[in-house]
Phi, psi and omega in degrees: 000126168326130180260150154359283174305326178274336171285347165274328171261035112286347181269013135299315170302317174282332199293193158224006164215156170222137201235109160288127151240130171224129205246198185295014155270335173284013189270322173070026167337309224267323179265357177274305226248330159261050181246126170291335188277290174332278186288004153275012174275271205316329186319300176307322181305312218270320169316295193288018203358090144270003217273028169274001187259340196266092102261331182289303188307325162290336141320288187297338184273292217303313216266313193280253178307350163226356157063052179269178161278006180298282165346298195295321189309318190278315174282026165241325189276341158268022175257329185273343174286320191298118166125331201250149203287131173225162173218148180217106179290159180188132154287324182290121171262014181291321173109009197266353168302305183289308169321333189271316166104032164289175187258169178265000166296321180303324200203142192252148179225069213297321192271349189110181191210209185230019172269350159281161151214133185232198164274159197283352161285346167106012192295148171303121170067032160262026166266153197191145202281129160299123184265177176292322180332286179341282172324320177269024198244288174335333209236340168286356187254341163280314201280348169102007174291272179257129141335107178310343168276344108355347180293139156279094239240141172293127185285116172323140189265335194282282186231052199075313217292149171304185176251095180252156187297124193292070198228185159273009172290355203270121173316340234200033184287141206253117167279353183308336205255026137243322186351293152343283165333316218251334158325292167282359170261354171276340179237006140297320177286323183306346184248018152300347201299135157046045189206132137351059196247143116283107175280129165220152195236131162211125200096351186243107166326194135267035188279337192214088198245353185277342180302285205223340172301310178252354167275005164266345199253032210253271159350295189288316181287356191240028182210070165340334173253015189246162211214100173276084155246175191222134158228140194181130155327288178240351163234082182249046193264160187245129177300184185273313205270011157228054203280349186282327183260035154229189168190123197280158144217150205231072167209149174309132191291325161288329104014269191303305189321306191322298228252010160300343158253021182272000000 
């Protein structure tokens, strides 16, 4: 009898396209939140109102300081992957998609990340790539080195105000720095129409669910030939209508990937 795993990498091996979401399990809340260290950090964020910093800072806990499973997970889903035309959505603002070295033409990130910065007043055509200075200010304020009110910020050219990580964290957030993107994954799924997909949803919650929960069961229903798995701890149930064309698993999507090569 087929196991799970085996049956995911044949509908991936038959598809000719695979359209991947991936949401707030990679984020790792639930493991985040019991570190005593963490949350006297997030204090600090919210105190200096800085918290446009935690998706980098949660990287930096996640990778650095707790050696998680994230990193690994993403390298078995581009090994499952490889070789095949993909598109990839993510909720997630940890940044650990691009770190796996997936491409970036390949995949959108609608809420941000910490690879833009734009200004903190919302001015138009005020993105600009994050330098490592930055990045290294950040993790020094994680190690307690430097104080978050001490960060030093790059200046808008429109209208002074700092420069902050282009996410949702941001008061003033410029959809410009997904837009692009999100351009090419609207005429990437057109061409999905009536083809072969392997859809898999993994990790995505009901936090955003208009991103990638119902426009992938969207997908499945109006394509007969696409293949729907979900994998989620707890809401990995399958609507009725594309319950034929699918397959739930009821395990954390970082998790499961870990067992892909076992």
């Amino acid at each position: 009898m087929k196991t799970a795993v085996q049956d995911i990498r044949d509908f991936v091996d038959q598809a000719e396209l695979v359209l991947i979401g991936t949401g707030e399990e990679f984020e790792r809340k639930k493991i985040l939140e019991q570190d005593p260290e963490y949350c006297a950090i997030q204090e600090k964020i919210k105190l200096a109102q800085v918290t446009w910093v935690k998706p980098y800072v949660d990287t930096y806990w996640l990778r650095e300081r707790m050696q998680d499973k994230v990193p690994e997970a993403l390298q078995h889903l581009k090994r499952l992957i490889d070789g095949k035309n993909y598109f990839i959505v993510s909720t997630s603002m940890n940044g650990f998609l691009l770190e796996a070295g997936f491409k970036d033409n390949r995949m959108v990130e609608p809420c941000g990340s910490y690879a833009l910065m734009q200004c903190v007043n919302g001015c138009q055509d005020s993105l600009e790539e994050t330098s490592e200075n930055f990045l290294e200010q950040i993790k020094n304020c994680c190690q307690g080195s430097l104080e978050w009110e001490s960060l030093s910020f790059n200046k808008c050219a429109g209208c002074g105000g700092k420069k902050v990580f282009n996410n949702l964290y941001a008061e003033h957030y410029l959809e410009q720095g997904y837009l692009p993107r999100w351009n090419t994954y609207m005429k990437w799924l057109q061409g999905t129409v009536n083809r072969k997909v392997c859809i898999i949803e993994l990790g995505e919650g009901l936090r955003y669910p208009s991103v990638i929960r119902w426009p992938f069961e969207k997908t499945a229903y109006l394509n007969k030939k696409a293949f729907f798995i979900r994998v989620h701890e707890r809401l990995y149930q399958l609507t009725q209508e594309i319950g034929e064309q699918g397959y739930s698993i009821a395990q954390n999507a970082v998790d499961f990937l870990n067992t892909l090569e076992n």
